[in-house]
Residue frames relative to the residue before (quaternion, step in Angstrom):
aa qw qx qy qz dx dy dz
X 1.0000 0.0000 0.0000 0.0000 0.00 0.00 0.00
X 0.4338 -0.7218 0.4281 0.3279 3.60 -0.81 0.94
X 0.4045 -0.7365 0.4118 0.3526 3.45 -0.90 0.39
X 0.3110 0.6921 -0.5263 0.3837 3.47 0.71 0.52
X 0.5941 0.5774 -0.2802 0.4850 3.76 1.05 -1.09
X 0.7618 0.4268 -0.2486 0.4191 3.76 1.22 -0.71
X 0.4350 0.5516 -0.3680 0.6092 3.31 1.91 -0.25
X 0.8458 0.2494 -0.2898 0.3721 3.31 0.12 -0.74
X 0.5020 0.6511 -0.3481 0.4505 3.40 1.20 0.15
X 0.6816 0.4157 -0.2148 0.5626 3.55 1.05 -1.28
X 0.5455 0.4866 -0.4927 0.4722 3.75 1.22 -0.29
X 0.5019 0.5379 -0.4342 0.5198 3.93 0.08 -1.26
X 0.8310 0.2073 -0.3214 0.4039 3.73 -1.06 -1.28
X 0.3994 0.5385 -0.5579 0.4891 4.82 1.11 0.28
X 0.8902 0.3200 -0.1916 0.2615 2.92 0.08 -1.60
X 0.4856 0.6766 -0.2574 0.4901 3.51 1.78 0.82
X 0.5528 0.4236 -0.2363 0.6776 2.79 1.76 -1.11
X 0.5751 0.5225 -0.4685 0.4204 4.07 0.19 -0.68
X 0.6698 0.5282 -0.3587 0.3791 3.70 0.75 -1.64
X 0.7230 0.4019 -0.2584 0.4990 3.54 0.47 -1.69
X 0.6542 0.4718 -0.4529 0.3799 3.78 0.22 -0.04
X 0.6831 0.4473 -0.3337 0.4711 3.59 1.07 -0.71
X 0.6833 0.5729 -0.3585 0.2765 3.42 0.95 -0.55
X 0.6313 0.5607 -0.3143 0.4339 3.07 1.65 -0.80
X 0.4689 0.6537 -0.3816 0.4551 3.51 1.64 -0.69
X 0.6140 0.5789 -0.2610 0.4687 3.61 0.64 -1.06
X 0.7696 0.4848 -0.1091 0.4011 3.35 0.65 -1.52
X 0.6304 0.5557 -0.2816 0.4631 3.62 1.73 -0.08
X 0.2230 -0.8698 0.3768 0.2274 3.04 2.09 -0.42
X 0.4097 0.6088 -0.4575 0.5022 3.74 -1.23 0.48
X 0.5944 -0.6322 0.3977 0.2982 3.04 -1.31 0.59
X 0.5215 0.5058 -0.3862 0.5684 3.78 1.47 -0.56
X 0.4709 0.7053 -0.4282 0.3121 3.50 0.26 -0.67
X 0.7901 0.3485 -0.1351 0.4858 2.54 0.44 -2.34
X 0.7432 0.3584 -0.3732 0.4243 3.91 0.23 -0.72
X 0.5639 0.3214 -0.5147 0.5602 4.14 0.25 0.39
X 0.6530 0.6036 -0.3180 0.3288 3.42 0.48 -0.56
X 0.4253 0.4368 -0.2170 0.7624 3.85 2.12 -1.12
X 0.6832 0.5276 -0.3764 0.3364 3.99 0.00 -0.47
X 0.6611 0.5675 -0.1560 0.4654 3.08 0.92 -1.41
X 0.7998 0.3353 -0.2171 0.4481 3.41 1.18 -1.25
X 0.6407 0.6116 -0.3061 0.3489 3.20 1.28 -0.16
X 0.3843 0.6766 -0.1577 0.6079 3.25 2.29 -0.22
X 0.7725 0.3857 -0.1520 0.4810 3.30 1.04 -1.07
X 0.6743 0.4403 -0.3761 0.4582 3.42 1.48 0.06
X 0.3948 0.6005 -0.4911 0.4923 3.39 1.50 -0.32
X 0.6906 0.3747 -0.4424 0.4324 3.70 0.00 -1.32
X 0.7038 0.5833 -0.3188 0.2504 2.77 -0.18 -1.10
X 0.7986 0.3353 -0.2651 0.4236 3.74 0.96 -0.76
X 0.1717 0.6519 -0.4506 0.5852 3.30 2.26 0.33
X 0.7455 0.4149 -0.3141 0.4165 3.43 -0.61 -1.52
X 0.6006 0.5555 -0.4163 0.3967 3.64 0.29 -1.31
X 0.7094 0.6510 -0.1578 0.2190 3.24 0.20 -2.22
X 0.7221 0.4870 -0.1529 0.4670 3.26 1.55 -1.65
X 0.3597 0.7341 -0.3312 0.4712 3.55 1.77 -0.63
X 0.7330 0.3688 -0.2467 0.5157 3.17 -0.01 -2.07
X 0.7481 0.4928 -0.3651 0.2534 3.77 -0.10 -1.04
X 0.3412 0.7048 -0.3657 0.5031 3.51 1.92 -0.91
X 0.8940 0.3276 0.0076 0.3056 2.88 -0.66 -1.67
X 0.5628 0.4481 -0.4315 0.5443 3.78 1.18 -0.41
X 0.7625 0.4136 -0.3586 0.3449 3.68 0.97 -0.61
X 0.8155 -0.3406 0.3855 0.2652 3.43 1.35 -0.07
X 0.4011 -0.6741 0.4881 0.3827 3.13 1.63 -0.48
X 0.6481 0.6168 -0.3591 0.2657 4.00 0.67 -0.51
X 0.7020 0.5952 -0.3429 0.1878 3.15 1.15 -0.87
């Protein structure tokens, strides 16, 4: 199996850990809440377009890389 699948595998289970951290931020409520909570998610779109990025690159190569 190529190891690219584990990069993009160990990304997915970040950008889970980013999600469930902001939500709980949210879920303490308050104004801090709310701004670690906008952090947390704003972290989670970076990964997240990482993650994306590595997909496209997978798959433009074939699946080989």
């Amino acid at each position: 199996m190529s190891p690219m699948i584990y990069v993009i595998g160990i990304g997915c289970i970040i950008v889970v850990l980013i999600l469930a951290r902001g939500i709980a931020q949210m879920g303490r409520g308050g104004i801090e809440g709310a701004k670690k909570s906008n952090q947390m998610m704003k972290w989670r779109i970076i990964m997240q377009l990482i993650v994306v990025i590595l997909v496209v690159i997978f798959v433009a190569l074939g699946g080989k890389a």
